[in-house]
KOLBAKOL-627054 format. One line per field, with one value per atom (N, C-alpha, C): residue in three letters; x, y, z negated; atom name; residue number from 1. Coordinates in steps of 0.001 Angstrom, whole numbers. Layout:
BEGIN
aa <- [ala:...];
x <- [X:...];
y <- [Y:...];
z <- [Z:...];
at <- [CA:...];
i <- [NUM:...];
//
This chain:
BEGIN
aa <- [unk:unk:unk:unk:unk:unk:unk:unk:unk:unk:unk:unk:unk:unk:unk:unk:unk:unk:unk:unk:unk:unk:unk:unk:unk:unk:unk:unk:unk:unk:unk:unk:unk:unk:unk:unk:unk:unk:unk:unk:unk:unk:unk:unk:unk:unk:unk:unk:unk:unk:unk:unk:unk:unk:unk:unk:unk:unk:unk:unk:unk:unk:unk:unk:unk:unk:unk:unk:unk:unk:unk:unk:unk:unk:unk:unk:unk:unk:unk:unk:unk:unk:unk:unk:unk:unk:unk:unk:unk:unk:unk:unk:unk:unk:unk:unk:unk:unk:unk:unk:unk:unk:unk:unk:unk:unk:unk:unk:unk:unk:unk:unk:unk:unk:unk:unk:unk:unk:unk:unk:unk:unk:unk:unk:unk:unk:unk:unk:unk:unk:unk:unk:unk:unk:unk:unk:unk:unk:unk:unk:unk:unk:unk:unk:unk:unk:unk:unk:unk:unk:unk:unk:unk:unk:unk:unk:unk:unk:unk:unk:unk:unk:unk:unk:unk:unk:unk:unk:unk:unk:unk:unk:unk:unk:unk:unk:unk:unk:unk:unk:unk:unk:unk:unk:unk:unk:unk:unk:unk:unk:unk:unk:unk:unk:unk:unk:unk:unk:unk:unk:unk:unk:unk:unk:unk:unk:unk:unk:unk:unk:unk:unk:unk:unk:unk:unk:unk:unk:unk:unk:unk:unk:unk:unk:unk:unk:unk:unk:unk:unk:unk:unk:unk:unk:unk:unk:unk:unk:unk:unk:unk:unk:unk:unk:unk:unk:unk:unk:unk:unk:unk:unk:unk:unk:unk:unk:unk:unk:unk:unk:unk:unk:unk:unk:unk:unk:unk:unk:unk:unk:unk:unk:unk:unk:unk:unk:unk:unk:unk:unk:unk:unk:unk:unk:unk:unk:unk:unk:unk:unk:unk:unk:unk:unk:unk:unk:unk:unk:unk:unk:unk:unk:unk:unk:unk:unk:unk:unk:unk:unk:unk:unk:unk:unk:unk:unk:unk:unk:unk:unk:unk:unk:unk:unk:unk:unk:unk:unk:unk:unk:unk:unk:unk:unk:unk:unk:unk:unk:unk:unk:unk:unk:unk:unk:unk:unk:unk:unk:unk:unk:unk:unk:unk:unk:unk:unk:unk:unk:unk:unk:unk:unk:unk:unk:unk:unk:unk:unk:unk:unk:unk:unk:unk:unk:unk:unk:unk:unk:unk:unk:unk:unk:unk:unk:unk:unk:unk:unk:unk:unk:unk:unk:unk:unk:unk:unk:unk:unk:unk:unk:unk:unk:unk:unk:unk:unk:unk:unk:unk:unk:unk:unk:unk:unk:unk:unk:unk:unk:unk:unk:unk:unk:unk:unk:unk:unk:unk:unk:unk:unk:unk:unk:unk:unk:unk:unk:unk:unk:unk:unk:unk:unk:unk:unk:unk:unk:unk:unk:unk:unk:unk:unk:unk:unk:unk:unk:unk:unk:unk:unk:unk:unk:unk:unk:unk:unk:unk:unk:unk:unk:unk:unk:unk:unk:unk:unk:unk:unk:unk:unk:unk:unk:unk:unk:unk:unk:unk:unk:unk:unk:unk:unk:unk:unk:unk:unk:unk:unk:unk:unk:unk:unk:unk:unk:unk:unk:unk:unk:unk:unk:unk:unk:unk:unk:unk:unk:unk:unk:unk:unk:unk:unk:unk:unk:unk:unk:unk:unk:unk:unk:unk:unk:unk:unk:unk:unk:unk:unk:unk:unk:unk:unk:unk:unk:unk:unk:unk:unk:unk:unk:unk:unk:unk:unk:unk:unk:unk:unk:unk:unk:unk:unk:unk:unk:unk:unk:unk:unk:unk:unk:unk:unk:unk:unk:unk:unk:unk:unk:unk:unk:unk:unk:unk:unk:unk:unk:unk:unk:unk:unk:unk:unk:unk:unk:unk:unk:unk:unk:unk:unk:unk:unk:unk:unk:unk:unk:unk:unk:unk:unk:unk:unk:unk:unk:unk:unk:unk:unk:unk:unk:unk:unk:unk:unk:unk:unk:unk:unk:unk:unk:unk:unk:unk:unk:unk:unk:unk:unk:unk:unk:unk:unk:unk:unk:unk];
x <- [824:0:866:2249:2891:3212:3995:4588:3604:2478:1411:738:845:1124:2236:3355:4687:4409:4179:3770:2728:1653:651:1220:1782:2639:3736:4201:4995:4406:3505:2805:1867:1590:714:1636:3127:4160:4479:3722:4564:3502:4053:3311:2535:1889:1059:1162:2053:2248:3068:3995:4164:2906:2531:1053:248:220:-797:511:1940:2381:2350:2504:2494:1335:-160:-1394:-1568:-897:-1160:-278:1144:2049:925:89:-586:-1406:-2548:-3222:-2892:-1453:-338:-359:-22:484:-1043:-1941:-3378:-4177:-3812:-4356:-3126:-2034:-1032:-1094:-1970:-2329:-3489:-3944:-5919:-5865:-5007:-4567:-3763:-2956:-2049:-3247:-3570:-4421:-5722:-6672:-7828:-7855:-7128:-7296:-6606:-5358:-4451:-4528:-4969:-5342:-6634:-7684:-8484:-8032:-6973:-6391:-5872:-5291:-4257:-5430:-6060:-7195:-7805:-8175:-8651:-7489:-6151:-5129:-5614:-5925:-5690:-6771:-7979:-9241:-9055:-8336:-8015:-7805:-6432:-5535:-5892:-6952:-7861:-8489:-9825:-10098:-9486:-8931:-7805:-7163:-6690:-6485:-7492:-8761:-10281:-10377:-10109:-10545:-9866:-8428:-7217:-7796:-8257:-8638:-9445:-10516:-11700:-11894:-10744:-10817:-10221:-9416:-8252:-9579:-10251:-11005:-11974:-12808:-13359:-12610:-11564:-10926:-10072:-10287:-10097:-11459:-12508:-13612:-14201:-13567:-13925:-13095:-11592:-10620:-10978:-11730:-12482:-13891:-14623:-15839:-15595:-14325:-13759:-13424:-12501:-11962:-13370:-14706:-15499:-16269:-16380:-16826:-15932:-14915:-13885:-14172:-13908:-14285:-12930:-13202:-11412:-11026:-12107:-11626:-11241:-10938:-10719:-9645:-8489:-6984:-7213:-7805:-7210:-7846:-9515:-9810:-9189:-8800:-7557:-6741:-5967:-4991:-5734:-6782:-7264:-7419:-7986:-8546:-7197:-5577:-4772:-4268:-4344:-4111:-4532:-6591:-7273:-6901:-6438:-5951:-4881:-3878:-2186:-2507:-3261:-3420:-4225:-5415:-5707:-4565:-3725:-2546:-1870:-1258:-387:-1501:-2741:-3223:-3263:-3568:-3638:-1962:-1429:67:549:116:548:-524:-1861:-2517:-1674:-1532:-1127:413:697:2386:2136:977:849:419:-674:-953:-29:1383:2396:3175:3155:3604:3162:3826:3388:2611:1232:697:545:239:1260:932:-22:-6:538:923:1846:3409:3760:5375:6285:5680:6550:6266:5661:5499:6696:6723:7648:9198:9435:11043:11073:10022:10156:10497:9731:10065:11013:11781:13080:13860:13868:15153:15173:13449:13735:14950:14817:16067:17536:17405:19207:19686:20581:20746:21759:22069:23680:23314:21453:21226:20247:19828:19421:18513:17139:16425:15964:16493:16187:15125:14916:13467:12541:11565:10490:9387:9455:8422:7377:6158:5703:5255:5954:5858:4675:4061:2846:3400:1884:1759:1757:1904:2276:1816:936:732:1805:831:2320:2786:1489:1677:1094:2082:1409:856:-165:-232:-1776:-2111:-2996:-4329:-5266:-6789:-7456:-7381:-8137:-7824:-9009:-9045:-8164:-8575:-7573:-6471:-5485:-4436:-3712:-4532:-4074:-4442:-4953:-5290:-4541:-3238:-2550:-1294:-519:-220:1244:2106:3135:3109:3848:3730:5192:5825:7037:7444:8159:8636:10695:10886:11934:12002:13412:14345:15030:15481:16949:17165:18516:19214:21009:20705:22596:23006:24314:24948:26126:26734:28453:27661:28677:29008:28496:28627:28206:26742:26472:25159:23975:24619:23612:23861:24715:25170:23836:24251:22790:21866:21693:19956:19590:20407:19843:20002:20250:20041:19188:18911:17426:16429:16124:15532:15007:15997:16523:15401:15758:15715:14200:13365:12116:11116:10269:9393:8816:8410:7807:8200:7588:7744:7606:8616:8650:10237:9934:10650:12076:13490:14235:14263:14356:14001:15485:15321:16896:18128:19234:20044:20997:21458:22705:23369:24826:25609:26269:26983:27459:27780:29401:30168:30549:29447:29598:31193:31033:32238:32762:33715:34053:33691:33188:32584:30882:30291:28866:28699:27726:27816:25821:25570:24152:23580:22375:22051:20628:20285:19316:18521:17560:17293:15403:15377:13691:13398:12313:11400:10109:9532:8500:7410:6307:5197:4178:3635:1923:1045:-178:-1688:-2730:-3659:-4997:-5533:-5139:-5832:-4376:-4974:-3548:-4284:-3499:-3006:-1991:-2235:-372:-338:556:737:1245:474:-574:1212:1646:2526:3638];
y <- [-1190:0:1250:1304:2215:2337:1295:1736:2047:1671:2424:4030:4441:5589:6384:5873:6417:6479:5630:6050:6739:7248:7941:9230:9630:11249:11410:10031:10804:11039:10161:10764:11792:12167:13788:14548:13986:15003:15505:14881:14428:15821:16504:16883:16572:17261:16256:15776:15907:15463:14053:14277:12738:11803:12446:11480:11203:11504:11117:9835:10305:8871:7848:8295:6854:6367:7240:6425:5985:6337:5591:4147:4245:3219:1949:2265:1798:1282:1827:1173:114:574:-56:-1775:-1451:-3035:-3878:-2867:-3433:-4258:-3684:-3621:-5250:-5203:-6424:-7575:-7730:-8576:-9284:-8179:-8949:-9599:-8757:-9944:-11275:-11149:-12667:-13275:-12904:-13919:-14809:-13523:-13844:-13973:-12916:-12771:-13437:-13828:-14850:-16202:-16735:-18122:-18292:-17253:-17183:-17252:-16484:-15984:-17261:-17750:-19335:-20416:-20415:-21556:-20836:-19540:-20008:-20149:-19980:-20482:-21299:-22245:-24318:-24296:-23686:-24110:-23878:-22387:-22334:-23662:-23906:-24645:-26427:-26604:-27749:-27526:-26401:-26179:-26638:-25984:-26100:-27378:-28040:-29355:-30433:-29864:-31028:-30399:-29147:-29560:-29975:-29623:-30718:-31889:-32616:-33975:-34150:-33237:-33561:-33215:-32465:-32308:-33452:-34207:-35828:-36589:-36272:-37819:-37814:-36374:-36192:-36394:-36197:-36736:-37828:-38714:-40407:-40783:-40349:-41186:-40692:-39263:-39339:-40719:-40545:-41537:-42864:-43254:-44659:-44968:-43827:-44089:-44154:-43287:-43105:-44952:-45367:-46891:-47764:-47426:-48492:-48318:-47635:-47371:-47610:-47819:-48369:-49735:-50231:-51384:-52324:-53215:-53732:-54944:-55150:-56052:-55193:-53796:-52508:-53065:-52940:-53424:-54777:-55891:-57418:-57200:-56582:-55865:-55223:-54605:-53273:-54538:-55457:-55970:-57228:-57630:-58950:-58584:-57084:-56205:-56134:-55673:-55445:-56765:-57626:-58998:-59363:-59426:-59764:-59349:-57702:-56926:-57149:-57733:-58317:-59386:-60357:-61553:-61563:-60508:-60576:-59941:-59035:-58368:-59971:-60003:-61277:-62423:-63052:-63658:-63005:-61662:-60710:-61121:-60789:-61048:-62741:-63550:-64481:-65466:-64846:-64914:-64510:-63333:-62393:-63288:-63646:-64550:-65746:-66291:-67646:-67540:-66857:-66558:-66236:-65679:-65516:-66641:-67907:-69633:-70629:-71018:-72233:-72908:-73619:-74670:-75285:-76250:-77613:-78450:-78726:-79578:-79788:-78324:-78348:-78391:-78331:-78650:-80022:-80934:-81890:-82393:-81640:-81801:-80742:-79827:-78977:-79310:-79915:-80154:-81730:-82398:-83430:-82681:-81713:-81357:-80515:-80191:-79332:-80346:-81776:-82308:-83172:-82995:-83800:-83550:-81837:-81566:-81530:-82346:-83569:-84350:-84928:-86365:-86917:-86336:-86678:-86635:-86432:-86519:-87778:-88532:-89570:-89960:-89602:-89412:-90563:-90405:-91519:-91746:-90418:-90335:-89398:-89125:-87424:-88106:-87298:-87708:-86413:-86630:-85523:-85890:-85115:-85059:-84836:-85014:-85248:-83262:-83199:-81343:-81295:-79941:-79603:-78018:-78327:-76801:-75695:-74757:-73355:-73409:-73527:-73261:-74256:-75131:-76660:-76690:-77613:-77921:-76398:-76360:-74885:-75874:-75518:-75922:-74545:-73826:-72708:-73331:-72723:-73558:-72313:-71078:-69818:-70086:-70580:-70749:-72102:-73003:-74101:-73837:-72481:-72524:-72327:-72461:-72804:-74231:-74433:-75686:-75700:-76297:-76432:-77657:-77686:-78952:-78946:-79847:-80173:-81386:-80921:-82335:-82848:-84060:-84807:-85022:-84581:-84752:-85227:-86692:-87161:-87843:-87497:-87554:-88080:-88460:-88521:-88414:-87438:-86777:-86278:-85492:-84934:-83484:-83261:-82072:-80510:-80563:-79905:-80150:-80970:-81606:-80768:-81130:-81014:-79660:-78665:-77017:-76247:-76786:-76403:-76956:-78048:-78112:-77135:-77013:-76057:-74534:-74238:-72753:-72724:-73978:-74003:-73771:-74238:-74504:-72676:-72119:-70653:-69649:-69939:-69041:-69257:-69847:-70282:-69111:-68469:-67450:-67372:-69486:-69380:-69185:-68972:-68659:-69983:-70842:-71596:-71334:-72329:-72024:-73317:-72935:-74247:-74729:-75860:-76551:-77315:-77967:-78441:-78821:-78871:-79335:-79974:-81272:-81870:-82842:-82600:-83034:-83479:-84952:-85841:-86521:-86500:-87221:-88756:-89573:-90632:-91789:-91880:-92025:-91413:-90508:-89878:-90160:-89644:-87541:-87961:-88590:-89172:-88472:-87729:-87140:-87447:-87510:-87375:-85994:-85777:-84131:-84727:-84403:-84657:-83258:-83024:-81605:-81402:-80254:-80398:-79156:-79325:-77649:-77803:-76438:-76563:-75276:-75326:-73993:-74544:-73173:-72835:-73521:-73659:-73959:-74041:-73637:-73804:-75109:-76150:-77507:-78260:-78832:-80590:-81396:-81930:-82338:-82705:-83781:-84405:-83950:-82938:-82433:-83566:-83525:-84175:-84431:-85305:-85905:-86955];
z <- [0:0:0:-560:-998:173:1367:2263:3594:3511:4262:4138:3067:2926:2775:2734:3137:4530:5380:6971:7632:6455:7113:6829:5851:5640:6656:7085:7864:9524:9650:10807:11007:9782:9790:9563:9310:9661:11200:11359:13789:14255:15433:16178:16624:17421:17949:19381:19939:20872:21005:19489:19221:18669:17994:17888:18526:19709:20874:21787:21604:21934:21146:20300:19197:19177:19362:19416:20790:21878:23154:23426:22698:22460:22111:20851:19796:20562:21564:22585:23612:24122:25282:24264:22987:22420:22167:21766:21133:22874:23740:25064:25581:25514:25753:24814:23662:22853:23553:23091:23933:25023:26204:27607:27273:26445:26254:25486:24881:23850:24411:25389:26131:27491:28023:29627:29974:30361:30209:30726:30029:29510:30697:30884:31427:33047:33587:34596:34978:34485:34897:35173:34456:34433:35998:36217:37933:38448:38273:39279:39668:38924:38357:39254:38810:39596:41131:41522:43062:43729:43326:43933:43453:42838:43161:43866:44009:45128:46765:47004:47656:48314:47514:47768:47772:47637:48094:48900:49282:51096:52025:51560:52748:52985:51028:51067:52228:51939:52921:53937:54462:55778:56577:55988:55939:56084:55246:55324:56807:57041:58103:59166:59353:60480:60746:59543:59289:59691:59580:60147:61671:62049:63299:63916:63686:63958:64718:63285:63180:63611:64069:64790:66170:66698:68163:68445:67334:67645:67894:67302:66509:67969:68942:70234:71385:71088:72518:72256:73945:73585:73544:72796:72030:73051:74198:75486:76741:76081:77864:78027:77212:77867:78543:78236:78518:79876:80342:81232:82514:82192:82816:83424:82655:82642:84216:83346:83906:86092:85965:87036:88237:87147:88034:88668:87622:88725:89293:89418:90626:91792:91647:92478:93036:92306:93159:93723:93224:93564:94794:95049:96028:97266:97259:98083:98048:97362:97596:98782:98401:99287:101239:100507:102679:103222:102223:102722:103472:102476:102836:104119:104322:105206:106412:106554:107986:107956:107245:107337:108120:107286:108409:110076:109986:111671:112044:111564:112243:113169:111928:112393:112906:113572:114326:113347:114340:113401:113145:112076:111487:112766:113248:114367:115395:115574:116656:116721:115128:114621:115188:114966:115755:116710:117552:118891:119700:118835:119361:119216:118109:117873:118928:119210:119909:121512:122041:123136:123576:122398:122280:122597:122252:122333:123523:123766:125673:126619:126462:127250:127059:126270:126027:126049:127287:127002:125997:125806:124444:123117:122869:121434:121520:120400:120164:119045:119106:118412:117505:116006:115006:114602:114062:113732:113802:113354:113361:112778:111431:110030:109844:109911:109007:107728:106744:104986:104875:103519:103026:102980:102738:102297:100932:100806:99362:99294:98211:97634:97183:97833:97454:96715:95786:94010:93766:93244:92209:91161:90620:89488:89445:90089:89567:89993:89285:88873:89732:90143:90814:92205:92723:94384:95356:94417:95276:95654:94354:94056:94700:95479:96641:97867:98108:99272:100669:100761:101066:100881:102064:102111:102771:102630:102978:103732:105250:106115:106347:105320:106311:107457:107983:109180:109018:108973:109060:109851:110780:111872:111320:112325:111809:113585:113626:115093:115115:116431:116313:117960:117510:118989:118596:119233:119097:118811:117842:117851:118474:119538:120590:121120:121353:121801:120407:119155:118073:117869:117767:118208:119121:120175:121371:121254:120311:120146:118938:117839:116737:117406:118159:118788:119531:120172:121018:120343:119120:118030:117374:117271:116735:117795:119038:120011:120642:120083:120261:119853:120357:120067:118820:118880:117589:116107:114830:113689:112314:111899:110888:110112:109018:108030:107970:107934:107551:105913:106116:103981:104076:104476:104198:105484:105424:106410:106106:106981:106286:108085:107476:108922:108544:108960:108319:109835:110095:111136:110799:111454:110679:111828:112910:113778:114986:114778:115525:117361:118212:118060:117291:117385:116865:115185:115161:114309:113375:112413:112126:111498:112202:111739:110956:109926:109097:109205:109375:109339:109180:108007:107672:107747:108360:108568:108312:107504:107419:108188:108258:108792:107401:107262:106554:107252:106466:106817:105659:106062:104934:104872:105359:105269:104357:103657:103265:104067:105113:106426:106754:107388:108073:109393:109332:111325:112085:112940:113829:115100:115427:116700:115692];
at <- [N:CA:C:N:CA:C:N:CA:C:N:CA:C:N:CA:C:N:CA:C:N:CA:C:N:CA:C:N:CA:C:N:CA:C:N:CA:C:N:CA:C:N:CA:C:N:CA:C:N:CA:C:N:CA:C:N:CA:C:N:CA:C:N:CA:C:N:CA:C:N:CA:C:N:CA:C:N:CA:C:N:CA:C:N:CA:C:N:CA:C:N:CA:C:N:CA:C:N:CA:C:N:CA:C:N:CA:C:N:CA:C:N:CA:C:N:CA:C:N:CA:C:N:CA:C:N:CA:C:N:CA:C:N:CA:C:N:CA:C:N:CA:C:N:CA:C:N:CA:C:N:CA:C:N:CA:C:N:CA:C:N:CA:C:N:CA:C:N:CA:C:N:CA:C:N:CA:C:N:CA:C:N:CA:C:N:CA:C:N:CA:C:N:CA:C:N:CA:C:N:CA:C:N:CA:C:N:CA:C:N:CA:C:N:CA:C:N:CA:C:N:CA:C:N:CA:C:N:CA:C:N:CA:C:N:CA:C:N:CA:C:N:CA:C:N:CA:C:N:CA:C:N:CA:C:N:CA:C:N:CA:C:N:CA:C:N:CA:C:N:CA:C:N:CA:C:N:CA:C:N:CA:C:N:CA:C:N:CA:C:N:CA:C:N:CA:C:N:CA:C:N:CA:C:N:CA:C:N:CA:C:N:CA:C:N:CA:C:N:CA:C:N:CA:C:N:CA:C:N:CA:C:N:CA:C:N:CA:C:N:CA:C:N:CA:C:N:CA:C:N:CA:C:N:CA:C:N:CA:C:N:CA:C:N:CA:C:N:CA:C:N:CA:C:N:CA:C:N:CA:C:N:CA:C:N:CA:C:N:CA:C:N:CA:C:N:CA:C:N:CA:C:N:CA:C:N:CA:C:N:CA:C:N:CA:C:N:CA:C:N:CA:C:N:CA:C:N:CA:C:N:CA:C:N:CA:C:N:CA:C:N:CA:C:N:CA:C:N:CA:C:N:CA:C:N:CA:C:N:CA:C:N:CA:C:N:CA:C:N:CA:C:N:CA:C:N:CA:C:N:CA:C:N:CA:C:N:CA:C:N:CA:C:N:CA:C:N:CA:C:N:CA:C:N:CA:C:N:CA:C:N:CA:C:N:CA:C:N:CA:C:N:CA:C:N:CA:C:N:CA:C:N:CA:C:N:CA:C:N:CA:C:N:CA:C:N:CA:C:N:CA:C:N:CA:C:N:CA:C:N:CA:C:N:CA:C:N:CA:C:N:CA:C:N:CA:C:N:CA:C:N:CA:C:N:CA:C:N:CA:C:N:CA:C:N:CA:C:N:CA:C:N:CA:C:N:CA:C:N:CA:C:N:CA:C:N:CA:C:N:CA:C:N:CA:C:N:CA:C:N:CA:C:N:CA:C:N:CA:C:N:CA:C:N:CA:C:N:CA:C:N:CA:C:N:CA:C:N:CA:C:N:CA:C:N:CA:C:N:CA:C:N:CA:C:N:CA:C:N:CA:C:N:CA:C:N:CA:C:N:CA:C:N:CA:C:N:CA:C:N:CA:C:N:CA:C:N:CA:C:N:CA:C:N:CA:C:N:CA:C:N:CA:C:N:CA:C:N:CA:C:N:CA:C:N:CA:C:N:CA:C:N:CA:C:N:CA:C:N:CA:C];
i <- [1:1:1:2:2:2:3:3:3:4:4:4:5:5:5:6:6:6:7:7:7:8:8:8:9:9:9:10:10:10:11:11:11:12:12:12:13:13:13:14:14:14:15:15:15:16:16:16:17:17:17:18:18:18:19:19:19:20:20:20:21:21:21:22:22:22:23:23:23:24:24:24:25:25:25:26:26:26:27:27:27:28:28:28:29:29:29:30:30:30:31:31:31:32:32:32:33:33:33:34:34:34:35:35:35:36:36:36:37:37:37:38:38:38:39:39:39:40:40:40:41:41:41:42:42:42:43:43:43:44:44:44:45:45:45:46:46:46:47:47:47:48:48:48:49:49:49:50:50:50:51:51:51:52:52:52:53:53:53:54:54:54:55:55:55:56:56:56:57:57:57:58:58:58:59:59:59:60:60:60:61:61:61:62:62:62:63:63:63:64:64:64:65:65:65:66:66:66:67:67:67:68:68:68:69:69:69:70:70:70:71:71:71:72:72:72:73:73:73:74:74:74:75:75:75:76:76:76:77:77:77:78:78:78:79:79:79:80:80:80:81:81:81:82:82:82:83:83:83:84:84:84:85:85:85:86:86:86:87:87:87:88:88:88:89:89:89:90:90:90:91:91:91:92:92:92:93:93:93:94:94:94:95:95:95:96:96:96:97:97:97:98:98:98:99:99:99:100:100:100:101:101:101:102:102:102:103:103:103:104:104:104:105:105:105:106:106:106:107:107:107:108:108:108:109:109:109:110:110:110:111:111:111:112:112:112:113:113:113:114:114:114:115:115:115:116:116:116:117:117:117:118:118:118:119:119:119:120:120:120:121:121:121:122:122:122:123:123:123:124:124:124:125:125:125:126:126:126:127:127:127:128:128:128:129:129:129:130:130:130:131:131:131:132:132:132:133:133:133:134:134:134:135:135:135:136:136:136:137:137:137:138:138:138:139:139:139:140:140:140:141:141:141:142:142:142:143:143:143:144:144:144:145:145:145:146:146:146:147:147:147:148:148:148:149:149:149:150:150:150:151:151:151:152:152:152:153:153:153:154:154:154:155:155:155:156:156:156:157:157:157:158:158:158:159:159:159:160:160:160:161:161:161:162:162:162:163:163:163:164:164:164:165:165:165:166:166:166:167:167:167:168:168:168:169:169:169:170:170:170:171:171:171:172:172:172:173:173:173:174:174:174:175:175:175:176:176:176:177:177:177:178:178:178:179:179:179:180:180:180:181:181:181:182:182:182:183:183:183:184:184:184:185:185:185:186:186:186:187:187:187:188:188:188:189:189:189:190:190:190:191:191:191:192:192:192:193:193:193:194:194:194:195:195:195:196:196:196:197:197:197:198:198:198:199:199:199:200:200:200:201:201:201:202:202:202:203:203:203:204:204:204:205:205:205:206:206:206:207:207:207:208:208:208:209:209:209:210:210:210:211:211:211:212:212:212:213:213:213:214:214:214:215:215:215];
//
């Protein structure tokens, strides 16, 4: 009590212009209490609330566009690729068939294959005809269960001969130099007693039938 009135004498000692600072000081600290104590506390707590705010709608803007996401997937249809996929091969497979069509009308046809290597070698007397086989046919593509996929045929023919050297030279260029269009499969030359030599030799042409060409 004593020293509270030791301080009120000396402030009715003050001017007054110090006493209007010291009572505004007095407000400045009374006014910085009340905010730490009340406002404060109040002020931080909407931080907190903002910035929850805040982060539920990232959430929910995440989630809305996790379920557009998943309604986009839940409407494609989950057989388009194998589709797509299944479409481009009908599509090669059919190119590959035009191709190998327009190839064959290109070749002689099986029927007429060993009729032709037979009349190639009429005009030789120094070769000596052993034999002339036509091979069973054979699918392009073996082993396939689709009727597409055999519809073609491989016809080969076995030549087997014996002559010199020379003789069997000018018949395989005769052979070469022929307008028509087939394929060679195998070749083998084998001098069995000098000049007599054996030419083994297989060719084949295309066709849409399995068929034994015909001579």
């Amino acid at each position: 009590m004593q020293a509270w009135q030791m301080l009120s004498d000396k402030f009715v000692k003050l001017s007054e212009r110090e006493k209007w600072l010291i009572t505004l000081c007095g407000f400045v600290v009374i006014i910085m209490a009340v905010f730490t104590l009340m406002i404060e506390p109040v002020f931080q707590a909407n931080q907190k609330m903002t910035k929850n705010i805040t982060a539920t709608k990232l959430a929910s803007q995440q989630l809305e566009a996790d379920v557009l996401l998943m309604t986009a997937k839940l409407k494609k249809d989950p057989d388009q690729e194998i589709n797509l996929k299944y479409r481009s091969l009908v599509t090669e497979s059919q190119q590959l068939s035009e191709q190998l069509s327009e190839m064959i009308e290109s070749l002689i046809s099986p029927s007429e294959m060993a009729a032709l290597l037979e009349s190639v070698l009429e005009g030789s007397k120094e070769l000596r005809l052993v034999s002339l086989e036509s091979q069973r046919a054979e699918p392009v593509v073996p082993n396939q269960s689709s009727p597409d996929a055999s519809a073609y045929y491989v016809h080969p023919v076995r030549l087997e001969l014996l002559g010199n050297y020379f003789a069997i030279v000018k018949y395989l260029e005769s052979l070469e130099s022929l307008p028509v269009k087939y394929y060679w499969r195998s070749f083998q030359y084998n001098v069995e007693e000098y000049p007599t030599a054996r030419l083994v030799l297989e060719v084949y042409t295309l066709g849409t039938r399995e068929e034994f060409i015909g001579g």
